[in-house]
PDB file of N, CA, C, O and CB in Angstrom:
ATOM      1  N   UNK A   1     127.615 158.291   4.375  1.00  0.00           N
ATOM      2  CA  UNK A   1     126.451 158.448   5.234  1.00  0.00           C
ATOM      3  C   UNK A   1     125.442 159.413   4.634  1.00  0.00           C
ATOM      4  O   UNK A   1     124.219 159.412   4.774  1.00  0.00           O
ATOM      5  CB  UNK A   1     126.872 158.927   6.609  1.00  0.00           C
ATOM      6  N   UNK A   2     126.235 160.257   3.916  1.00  0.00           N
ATOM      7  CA  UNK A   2     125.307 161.398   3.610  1.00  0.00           C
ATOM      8  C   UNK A   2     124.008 160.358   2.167  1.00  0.00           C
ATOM      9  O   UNK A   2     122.799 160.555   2.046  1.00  0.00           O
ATOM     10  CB  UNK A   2     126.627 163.155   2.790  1.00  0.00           C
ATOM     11  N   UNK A   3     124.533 159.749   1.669  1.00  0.00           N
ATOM     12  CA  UNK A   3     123.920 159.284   0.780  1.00  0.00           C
ATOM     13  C   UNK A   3     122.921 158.203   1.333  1.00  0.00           C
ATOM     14  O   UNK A   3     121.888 157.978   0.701  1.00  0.00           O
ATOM     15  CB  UNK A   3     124.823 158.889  -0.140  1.00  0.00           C
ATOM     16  N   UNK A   4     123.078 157.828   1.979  1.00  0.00           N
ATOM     17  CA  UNK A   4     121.948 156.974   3.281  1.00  0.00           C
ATOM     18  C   UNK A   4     120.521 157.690   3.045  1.00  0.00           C
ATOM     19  O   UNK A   4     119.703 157.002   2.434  1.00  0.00           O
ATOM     20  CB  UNK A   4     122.503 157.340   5.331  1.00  0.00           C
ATOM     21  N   UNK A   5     120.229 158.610   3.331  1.00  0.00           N
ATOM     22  CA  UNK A   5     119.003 158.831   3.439  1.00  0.00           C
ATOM     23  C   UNK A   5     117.826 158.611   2.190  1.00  0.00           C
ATOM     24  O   UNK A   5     116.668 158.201   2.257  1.00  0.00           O
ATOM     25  CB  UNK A   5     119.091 160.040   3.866  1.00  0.00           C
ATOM     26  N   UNK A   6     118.819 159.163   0.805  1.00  0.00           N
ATOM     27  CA  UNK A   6     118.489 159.004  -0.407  1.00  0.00           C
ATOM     28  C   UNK A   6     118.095 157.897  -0.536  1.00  0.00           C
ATOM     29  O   UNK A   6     116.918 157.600  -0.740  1.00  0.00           O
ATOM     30  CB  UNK A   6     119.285 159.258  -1.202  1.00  0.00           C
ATOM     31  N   UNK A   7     119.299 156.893  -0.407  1.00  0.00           N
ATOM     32  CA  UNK A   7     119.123 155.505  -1.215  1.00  0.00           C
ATOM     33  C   UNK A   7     117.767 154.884  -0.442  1.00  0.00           C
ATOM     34  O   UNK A   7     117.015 154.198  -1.135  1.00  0.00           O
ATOM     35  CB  UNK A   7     120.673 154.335  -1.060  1.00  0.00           C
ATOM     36  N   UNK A   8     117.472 155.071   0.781  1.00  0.00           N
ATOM     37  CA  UNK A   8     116.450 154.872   1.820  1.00  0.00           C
ATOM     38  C   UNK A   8     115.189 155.094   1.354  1.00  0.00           C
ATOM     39  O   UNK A   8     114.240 154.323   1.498  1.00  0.00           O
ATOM     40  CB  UNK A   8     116.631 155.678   2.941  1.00  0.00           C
ATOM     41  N   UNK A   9     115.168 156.682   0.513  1.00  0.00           N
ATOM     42  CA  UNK A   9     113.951 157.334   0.001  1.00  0.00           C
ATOM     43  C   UNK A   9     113.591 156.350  -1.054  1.00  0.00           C
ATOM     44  O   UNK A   9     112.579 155.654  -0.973  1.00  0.00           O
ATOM     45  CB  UNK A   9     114.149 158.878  -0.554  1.00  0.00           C
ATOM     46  N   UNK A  10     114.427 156.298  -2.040  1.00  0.00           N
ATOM     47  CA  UNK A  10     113.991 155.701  -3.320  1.00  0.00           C
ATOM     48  C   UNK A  10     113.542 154.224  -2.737  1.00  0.00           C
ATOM     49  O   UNK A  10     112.407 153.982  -3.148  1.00  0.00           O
ATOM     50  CB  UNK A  10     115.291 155.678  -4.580  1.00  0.00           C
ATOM     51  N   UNK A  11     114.134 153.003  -1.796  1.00  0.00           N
ATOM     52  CA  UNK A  11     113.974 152.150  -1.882  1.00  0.00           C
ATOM     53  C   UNK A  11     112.439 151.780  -0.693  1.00  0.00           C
ATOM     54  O   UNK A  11     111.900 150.682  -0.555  1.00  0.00           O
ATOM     55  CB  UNK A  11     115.321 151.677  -1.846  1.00  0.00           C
ATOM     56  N   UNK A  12     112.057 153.098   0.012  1.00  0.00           N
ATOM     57  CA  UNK A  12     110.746 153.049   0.136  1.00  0.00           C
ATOM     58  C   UNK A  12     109.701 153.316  -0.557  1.00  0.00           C
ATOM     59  O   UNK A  12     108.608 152.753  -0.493  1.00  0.00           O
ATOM     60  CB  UNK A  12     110.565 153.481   0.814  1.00  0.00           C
ATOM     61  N   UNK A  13     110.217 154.711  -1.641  1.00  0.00           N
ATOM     62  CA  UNK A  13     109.221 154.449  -2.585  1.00  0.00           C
ATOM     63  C   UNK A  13     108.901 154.028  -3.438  1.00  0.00           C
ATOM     64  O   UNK A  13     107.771 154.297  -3.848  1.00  0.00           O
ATOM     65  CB  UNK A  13     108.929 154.848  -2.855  1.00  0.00           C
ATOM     66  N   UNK A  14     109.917 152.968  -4.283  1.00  0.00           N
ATOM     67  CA  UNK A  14     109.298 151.817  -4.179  1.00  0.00           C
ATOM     68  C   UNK A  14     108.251 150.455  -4.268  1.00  0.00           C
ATOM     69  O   UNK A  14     107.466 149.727  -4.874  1.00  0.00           O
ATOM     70  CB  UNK A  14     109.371 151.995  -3.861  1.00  0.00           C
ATOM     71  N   UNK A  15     108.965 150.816  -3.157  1.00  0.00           N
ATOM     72  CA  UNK A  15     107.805 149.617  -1.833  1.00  0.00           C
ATOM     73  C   UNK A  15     106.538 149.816  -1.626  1.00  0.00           C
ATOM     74  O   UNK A  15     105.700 148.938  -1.417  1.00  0.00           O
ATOM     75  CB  UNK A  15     108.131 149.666  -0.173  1.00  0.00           C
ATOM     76  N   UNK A  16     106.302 151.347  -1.693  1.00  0.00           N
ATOM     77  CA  UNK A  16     105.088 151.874  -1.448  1.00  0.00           C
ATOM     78  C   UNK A  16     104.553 152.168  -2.496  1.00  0.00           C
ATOM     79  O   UNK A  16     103.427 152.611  -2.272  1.00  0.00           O
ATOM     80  CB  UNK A  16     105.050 152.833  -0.699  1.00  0.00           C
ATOM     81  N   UNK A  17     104.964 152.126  -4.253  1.00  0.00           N
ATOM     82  CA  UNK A  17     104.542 152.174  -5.048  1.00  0.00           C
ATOM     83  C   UNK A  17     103.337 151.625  -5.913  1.00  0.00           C
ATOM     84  O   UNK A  17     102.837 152.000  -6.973  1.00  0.00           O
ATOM     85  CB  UNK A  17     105.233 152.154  -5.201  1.00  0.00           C
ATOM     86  N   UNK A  18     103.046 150.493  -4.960  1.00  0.00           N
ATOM     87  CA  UNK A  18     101.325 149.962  -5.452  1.00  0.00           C
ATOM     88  C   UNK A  18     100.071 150.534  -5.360  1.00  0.00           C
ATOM     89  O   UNK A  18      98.986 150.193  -5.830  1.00  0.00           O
ATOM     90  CB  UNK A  18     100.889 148.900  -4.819  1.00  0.00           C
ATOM     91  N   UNK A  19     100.560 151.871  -4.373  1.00  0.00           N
ATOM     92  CA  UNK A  19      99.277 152.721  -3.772  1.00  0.00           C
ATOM     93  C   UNK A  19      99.869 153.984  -3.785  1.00  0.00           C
ATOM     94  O   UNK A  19     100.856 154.354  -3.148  1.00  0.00           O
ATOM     95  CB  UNK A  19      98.676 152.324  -2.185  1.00  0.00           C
ATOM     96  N   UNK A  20      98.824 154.932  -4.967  1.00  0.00           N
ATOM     97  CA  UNK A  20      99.450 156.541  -5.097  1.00  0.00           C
ATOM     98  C   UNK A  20      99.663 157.462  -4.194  1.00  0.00           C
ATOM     99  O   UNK A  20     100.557 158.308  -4.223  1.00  0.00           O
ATOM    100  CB  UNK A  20      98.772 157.303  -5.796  1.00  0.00           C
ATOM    101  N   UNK A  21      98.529 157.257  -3.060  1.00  0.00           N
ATOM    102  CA  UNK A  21      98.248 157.631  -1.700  1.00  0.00           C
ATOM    103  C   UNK A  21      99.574 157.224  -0.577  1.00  0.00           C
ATOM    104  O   UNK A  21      99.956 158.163   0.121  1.00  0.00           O
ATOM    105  CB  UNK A  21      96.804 156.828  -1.313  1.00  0.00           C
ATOM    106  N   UNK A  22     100.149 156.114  -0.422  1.00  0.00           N
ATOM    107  CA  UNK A  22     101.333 156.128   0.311  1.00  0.00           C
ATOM    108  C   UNK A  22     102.426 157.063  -0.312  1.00  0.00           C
ATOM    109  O   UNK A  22     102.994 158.044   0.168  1.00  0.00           O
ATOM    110  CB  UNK A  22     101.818 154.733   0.429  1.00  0.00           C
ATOM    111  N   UNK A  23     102.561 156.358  -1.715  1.00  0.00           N
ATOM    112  CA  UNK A  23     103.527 156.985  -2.412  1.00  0.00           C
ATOM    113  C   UNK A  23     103.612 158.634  -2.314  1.00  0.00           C
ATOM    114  O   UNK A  23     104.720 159.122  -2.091  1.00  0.00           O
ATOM    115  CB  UNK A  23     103.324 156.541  -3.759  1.00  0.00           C
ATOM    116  N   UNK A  24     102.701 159.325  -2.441  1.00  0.00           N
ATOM    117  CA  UNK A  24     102.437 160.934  -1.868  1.00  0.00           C
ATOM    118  C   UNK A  24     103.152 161.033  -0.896  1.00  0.00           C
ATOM    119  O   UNK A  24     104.244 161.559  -0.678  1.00  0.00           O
ATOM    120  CB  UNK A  24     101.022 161.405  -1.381  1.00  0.00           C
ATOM    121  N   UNK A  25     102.174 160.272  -0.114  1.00  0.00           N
ATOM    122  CA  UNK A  25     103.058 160.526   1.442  1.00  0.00           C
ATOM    123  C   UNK A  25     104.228 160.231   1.632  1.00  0.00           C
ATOM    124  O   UNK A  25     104.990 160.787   2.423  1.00  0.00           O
ATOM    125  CB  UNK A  25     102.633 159.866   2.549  1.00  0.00           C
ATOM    126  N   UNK A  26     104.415 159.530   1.079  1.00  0.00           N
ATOM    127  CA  UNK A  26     106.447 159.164   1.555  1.00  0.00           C
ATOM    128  C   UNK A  26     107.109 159.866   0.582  1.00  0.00           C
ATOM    129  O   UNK A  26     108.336 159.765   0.577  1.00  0.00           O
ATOM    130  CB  UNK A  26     107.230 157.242   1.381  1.00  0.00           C
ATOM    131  N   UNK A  27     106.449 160.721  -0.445  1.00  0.00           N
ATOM    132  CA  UNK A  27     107.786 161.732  -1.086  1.00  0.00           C
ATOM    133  C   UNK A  27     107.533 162.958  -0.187  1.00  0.00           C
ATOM    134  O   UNK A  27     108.515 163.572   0.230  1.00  0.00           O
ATOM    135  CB  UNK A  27     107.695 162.250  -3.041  1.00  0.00           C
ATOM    136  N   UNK A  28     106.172 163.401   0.177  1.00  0.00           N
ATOM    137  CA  UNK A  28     105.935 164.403   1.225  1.00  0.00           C
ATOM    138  C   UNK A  28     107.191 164.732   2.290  1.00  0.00           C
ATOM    139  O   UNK A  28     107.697 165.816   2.578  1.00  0.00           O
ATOM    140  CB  UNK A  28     104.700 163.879   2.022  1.00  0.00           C
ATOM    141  N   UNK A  29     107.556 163.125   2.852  1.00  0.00           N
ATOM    142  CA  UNK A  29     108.242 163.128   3.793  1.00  0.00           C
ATOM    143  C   UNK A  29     109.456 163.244   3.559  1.00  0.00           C
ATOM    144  O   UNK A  29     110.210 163.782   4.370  1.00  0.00           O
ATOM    145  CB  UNK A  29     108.040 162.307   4.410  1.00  0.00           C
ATOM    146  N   UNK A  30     109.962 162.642   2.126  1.00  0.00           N
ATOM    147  CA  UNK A  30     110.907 163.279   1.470  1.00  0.00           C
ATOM    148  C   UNK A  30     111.432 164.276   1.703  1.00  0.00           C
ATOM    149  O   UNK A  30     112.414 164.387   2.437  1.00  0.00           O
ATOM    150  CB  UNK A  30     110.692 163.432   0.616  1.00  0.00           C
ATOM    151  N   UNK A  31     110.675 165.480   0.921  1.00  0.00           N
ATOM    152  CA  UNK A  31     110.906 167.289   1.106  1.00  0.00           C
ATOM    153  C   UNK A  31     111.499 167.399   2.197  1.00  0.00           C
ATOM    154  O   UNK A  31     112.378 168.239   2.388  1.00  0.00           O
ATOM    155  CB  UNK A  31     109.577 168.340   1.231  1.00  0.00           C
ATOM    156  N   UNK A  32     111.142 166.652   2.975  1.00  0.00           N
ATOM    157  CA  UNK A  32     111.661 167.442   4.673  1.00  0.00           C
ATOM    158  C   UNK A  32     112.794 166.869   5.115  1.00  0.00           C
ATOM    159  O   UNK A  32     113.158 167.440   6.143  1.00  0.00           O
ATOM    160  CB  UNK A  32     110.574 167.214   6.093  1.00  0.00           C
ATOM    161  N   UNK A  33     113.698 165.773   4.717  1.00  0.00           N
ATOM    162  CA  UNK A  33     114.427 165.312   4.983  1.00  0.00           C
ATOM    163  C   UNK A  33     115.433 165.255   4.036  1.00  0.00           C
ATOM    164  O   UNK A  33     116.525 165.057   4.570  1.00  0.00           O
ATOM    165  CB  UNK A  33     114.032 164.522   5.400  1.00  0.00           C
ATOM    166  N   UNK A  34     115.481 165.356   2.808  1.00  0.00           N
ATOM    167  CA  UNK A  34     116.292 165.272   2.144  1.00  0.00           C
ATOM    168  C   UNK A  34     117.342 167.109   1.601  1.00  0.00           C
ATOM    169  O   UNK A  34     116.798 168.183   1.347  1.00  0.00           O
ATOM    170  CB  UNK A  34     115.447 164.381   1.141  1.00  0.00           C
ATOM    171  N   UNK A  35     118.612 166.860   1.595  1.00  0.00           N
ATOM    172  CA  UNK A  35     119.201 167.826   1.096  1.00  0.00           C
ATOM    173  C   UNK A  35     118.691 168.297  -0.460  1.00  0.00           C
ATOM    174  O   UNK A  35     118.201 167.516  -1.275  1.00  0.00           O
ATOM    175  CB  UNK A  35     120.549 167.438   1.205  1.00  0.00           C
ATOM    176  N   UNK A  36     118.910 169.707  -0.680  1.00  0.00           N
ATOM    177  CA  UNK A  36     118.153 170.440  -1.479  1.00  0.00           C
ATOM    178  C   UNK A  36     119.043 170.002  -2.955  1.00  0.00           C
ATOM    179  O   UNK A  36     118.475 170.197  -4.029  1.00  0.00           O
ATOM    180  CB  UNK A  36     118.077 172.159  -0.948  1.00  0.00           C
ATOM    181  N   UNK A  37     120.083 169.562  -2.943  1.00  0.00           N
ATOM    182  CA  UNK A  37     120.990 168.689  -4.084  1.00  0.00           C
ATOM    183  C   UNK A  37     120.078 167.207  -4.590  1.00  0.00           C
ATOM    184  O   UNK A  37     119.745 166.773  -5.693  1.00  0.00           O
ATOM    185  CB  UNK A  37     122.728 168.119  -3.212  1.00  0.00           C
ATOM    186  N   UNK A  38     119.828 166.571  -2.732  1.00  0.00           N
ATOM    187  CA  UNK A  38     119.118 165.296  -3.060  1.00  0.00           C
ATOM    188  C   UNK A  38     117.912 165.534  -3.494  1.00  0.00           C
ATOM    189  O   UNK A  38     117.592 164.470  -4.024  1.00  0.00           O
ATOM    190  CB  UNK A  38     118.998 164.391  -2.016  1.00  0.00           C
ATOM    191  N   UNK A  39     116.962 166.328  -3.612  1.00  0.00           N
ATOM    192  CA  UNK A  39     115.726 166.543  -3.961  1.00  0.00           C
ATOM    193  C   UNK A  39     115.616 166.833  -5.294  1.00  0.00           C
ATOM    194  O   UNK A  39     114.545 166.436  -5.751  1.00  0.00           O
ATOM    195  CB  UNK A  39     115.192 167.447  -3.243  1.00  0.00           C
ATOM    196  N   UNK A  40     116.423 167.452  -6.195  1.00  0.00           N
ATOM    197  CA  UNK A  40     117.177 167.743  -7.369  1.00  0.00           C
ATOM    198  C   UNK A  40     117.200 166.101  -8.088  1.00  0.00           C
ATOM    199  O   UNK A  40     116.420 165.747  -8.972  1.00  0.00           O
ATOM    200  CB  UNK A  40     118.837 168.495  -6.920  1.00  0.00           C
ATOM    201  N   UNK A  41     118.091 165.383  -7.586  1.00  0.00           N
ATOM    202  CA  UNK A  41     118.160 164.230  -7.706  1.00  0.00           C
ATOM    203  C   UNK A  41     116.713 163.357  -7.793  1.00  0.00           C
ATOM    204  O   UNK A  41     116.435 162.605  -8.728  1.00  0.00           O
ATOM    205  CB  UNK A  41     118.983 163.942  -6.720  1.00  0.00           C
ATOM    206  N   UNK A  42     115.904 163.602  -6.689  1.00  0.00           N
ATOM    207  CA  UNK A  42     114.875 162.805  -6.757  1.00  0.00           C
ATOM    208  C   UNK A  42     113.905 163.558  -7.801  1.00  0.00           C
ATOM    209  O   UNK A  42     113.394 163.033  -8.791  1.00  0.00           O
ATOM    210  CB  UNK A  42     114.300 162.532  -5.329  1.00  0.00           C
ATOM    211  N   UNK A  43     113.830 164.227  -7.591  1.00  0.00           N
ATOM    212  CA  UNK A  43     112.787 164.910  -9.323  1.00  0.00           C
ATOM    213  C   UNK A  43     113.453 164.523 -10.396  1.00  0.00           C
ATOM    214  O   UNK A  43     112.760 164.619 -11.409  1.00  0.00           O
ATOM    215  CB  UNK A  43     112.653 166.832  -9.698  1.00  0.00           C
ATOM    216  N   UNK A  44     114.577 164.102 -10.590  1.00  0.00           N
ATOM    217  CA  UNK A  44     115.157 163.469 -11.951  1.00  0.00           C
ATOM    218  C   UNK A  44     114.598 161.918 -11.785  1.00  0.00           C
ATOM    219  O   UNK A  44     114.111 161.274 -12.714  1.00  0.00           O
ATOM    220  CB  UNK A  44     117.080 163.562 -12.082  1.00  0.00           C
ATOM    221  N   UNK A  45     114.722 161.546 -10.735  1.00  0.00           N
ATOM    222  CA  UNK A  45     114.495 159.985 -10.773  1.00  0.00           C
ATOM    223  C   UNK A  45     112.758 159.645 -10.567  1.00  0.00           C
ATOM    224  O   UNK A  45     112.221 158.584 -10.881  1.00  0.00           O
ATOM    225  CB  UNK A  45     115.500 159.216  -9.371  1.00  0.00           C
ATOM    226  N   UNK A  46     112.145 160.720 -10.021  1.00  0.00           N
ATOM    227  CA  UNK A  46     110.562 160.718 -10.148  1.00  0.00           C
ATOM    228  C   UNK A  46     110.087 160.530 -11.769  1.00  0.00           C
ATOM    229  O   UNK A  46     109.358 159.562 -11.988  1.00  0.00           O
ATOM    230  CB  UNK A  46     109.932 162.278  -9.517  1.00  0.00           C
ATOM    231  N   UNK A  47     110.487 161.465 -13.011  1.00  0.00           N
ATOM    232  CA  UNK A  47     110.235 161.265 -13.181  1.00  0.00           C
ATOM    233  C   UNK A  47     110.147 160.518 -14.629  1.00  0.00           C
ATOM    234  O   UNK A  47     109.407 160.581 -15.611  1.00  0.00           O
ATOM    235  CB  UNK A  47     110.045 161.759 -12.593  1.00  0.00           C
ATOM    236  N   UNK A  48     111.400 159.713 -14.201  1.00  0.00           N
ATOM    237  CA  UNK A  48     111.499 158.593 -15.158  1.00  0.00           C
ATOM    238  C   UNK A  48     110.844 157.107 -14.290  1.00  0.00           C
ATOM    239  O   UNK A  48     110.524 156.181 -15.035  1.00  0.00           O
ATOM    240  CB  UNK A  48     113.306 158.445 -15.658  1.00  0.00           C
ATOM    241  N   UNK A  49     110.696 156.941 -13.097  1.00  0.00           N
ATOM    242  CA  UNK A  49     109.793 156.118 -12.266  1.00  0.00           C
ATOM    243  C   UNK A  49     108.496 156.724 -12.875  1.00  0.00           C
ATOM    244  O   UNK A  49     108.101 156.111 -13.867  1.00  0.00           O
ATOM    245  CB  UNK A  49     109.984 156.270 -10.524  1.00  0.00           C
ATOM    246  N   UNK A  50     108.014 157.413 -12.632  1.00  0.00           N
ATOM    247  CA  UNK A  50     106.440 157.914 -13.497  1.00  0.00           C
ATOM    248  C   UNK A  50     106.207 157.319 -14.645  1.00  0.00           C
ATOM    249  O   UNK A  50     105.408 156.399 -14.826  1.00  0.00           O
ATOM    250  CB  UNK A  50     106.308 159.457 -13.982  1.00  0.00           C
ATOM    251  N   UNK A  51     107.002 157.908 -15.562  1.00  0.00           N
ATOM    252  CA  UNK A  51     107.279 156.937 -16.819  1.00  0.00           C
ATOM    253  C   UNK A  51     106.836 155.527 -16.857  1.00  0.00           C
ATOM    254  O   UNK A  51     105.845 155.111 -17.459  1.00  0.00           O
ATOM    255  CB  UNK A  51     108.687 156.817 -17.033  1.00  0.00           C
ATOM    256  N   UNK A  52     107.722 154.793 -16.111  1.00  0.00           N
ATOM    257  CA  UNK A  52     107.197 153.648 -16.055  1.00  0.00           C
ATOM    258  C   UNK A  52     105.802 153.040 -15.491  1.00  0.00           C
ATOM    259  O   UNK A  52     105.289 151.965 -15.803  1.00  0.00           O
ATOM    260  CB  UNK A  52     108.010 153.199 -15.583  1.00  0.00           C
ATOM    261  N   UNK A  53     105.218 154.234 -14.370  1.00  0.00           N
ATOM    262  CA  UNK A  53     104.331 153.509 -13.647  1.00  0.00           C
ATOM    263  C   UNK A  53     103.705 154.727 -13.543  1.00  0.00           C
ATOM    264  O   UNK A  53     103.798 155.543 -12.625  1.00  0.00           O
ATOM    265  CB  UNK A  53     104.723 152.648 -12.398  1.00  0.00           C
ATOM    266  N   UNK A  54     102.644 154.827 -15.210  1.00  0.00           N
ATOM    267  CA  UNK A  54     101.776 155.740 -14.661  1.00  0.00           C
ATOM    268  C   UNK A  54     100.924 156.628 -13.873  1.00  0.00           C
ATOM    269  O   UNK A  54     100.757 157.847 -13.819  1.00  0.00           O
ATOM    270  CB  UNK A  54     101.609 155.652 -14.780  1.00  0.00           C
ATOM    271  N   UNK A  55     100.293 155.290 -13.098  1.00  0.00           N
ATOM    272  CA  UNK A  55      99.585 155.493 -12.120  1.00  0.00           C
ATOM    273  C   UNK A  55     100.033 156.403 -11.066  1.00  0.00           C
ATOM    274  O   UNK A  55      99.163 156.749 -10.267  1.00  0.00           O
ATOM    275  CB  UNK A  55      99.334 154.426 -11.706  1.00  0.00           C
ATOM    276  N   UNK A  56     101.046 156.795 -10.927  1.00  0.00           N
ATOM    277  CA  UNK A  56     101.670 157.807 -10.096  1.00  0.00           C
ATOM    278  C   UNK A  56     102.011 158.769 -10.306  1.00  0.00           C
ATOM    279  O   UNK A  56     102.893 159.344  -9.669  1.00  0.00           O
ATOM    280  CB  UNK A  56     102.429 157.621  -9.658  1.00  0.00           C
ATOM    281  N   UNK A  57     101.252 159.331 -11.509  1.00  0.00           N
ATOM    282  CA  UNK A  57     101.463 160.664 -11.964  1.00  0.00           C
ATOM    283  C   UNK A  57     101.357 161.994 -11.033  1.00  0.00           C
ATOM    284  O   UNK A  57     102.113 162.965 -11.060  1.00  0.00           O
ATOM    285  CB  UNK A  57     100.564 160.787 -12.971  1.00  0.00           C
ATOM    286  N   UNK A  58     100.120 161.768 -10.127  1.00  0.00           N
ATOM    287  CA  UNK A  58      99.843 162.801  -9.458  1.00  0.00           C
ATOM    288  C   UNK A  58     100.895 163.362  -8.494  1.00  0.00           C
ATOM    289  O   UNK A  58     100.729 164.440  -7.923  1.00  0.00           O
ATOM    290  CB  UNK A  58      98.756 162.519  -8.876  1.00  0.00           C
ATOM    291  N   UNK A  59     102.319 162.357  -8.279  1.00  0.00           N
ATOM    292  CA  UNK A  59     103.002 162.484  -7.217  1.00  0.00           C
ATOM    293  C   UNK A  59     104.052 163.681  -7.570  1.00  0.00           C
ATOM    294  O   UNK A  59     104.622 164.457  -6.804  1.00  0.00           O
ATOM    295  CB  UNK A  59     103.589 161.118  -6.822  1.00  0.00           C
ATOM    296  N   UNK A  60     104.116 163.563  -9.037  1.00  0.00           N
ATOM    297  CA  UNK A  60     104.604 164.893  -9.837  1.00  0.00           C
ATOM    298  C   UNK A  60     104.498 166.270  -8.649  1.00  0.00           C
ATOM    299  O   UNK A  60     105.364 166.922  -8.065  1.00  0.00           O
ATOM    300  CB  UNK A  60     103.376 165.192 -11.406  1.00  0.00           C
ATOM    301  N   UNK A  61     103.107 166.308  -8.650  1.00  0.00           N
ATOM    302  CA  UNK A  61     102.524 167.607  -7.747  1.00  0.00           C
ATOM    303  C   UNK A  61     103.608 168.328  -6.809  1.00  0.00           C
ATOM    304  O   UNK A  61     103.891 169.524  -6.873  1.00  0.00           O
ATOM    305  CB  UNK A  61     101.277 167.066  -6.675  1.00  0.00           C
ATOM    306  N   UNK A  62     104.213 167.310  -5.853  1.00  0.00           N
ATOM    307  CA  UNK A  62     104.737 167.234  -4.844  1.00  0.00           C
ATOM    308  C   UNK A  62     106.039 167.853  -4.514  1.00  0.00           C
ATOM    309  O   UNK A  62     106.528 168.392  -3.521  1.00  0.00           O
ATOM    310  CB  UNK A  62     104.710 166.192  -4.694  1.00  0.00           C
ATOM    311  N   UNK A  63     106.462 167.541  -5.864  1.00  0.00           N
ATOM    312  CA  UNK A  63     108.068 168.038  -6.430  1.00  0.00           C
ATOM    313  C   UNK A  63     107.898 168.998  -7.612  1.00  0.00           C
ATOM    314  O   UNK A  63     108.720 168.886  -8.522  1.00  0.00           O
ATOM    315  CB  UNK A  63     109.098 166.639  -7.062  1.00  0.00           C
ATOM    316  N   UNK A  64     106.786 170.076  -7.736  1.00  0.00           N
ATOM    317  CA  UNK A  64     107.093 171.166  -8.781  1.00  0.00           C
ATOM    318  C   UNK A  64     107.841 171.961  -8.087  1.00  0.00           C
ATOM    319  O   UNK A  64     108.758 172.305  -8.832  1.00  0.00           O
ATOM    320  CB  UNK A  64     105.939 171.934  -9.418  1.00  0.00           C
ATOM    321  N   UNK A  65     107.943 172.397  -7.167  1.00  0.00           N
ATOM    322  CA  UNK A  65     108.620 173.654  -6.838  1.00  0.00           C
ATOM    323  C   UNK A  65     110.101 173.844  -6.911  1.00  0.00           C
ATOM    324  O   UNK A  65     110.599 174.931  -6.619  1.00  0.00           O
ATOM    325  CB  UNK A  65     108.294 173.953  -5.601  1.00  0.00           C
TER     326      UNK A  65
END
């Protein structure tokens, strides 16, 4: 269960990945929901998704801290 929320995150963003502006917002919403291990996790997987799909560089921002 605990891994539910994760697999949830990644497979909305995604979905929402055609537009940098959703995509913001749904890692935004991320931060607040995800365990501080899973967030760890998702900055590893941000940013090899970046990688692939430039255009979403700015979402970097979101996850420096």
């Amino acid at each position: 269960m605990a891994r539910e929320m994760y697999k949830y995150t990644l497979t909305v963003l995604e979905k929402v990945s055609f537009d940098t502006t959703l995509f913001v917002n749904e890692l935004k919403k991320a931060t607040e929901r995800l365990l501080p291990h899973e967030l760890q996790e998702l900055r590893l997987w941000l940013n090899g998704y970046v990688y692939k799909h430039p255009h979403l560089s700015p979402a970097r921002l979101v996850l420096t801290n």
